[in-house]
N, C-alpha and C positions, 0 to 999 in steps of 0.2 A: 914144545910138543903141541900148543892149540895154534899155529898156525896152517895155515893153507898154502901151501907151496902150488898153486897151480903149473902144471908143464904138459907138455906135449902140445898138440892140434888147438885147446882150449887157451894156451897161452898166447899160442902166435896170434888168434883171433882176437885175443882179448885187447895185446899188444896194436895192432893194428886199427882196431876200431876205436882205441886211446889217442892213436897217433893221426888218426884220419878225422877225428870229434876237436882234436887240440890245434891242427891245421885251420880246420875252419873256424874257430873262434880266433885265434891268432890275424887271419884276413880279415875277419869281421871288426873285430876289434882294430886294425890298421883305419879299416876305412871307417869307422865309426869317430876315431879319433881326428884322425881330418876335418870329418864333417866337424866336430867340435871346436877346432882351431881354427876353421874358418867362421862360426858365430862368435867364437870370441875377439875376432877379427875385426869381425863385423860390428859387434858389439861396441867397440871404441867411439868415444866420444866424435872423430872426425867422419866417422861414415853416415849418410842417412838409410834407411830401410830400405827402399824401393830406390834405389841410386844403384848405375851401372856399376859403379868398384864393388857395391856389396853382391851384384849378381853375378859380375866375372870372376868374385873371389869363391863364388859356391861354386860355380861351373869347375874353376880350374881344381877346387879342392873334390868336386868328385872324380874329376879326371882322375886327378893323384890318389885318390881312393880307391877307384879298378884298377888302378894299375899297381898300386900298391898290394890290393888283396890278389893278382894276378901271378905279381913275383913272391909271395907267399905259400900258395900255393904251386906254382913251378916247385918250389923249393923243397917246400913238405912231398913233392912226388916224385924229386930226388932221391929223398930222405925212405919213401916207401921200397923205391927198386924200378921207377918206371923210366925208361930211358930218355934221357931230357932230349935229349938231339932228337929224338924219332916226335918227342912230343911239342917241341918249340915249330918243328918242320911241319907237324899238322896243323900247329894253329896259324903258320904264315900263309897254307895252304885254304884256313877255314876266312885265315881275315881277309885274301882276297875273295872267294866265294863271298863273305859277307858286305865286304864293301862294295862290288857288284850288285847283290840281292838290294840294300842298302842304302843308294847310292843316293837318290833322295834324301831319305835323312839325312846323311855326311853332307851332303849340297846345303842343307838350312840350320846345320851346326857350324860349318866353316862362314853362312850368312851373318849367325848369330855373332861372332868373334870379329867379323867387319862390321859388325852394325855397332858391339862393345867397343872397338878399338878406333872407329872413325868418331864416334859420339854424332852422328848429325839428328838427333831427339835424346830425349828425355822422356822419364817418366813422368807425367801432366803436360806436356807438352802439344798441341794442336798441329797438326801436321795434314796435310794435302797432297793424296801420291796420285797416279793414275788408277782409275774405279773407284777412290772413293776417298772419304778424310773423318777425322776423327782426332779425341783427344787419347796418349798414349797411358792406357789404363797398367801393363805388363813385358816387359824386354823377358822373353825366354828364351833358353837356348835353342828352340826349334821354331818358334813362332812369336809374333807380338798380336800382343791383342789391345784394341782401340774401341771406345767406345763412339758411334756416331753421331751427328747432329737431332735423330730422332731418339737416341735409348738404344739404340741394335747394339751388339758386343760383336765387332769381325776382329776374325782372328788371320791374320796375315801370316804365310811362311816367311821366315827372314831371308831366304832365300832369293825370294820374289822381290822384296822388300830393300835387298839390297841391290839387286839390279836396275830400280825403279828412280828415279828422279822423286826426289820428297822434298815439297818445302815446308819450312818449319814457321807457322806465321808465330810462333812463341817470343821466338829472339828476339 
């Protein structure tokens, strides 16, 4: 008798904002735990900090983290009533508008993963490209940044970077 049976309009909402609050902790929580598995990854005795494997394994573990929290939420808006086919077809519709809008940045993240997967520097590395040289302070997935012979920080898109002829007087 001292319970609360809520129903009608107040339970569907309540239901709802339970199941829409539990969606995105469930995402966040996918990607939160990636990002963990890959410092523990990283963490291992064989990796160094600033070493290409431990930057390629954060890149790919956020990859698998959006994409992770992506199919999660598909899922959970399955699970609401919102028709997956109308909403998978918008986002094919949104990711070309975005990679268009975009395209730049996807240009110096596909750099990034040639510049990861070729290895031609290192991070401390002294390197010599056209415009300028520097020792290689940071490998990011969108830019590297070098520090130059006077103290300047240039930050190069890898983009650029990978199209460029670099030599590495390091080796």
């Amino acid at each position: 008798l001292d319970q609360i049976s809520p129903s009608g309009r107040f339970f569907h909402v309540t239901q709802l904002v339970t199941l829409v609050i539990a969606i995105g902790a469930v995402a966040w929580l996918a990607r939160l735990v990636l990002g963990f598995l890959a410092e523990w990854i990283i963490a291992k005795p064989g990796f160094a900090e600033h070493d290409y494997d431990s930057h390629l394994v954060r890149l790919v573990a956020r990859v698998f983290g959006v994409l992770a929290a992506a199919g999660v939420v598909i899922y959970g808006a399955g699970e609401l009533g919102v028709p997956l086919l109308g909403l998978v077809a918008g986002m094919g519709v949104g990711g070309i508008a975005l990679a268009l809008a975009a395209q730049s940045t996807v240009e110096n993240l596909f750099g990034g993963v040639s510049i990861f997967a070729d290895r031609p520097f290192r991070v401390g590395d002294f390197i010599i490209y056209p415009g300028g040289r520097g020792v290689v302070e940071a490998i990011g997935p969108r830019s590297t940044r070098l520090r130059a012979d006077d103290g300047m920080q240039i930050t190069v898109p890898n983009a650029d970077l990978a199209k460029m002829q670099v030599t590495n007087k390091t080796c």
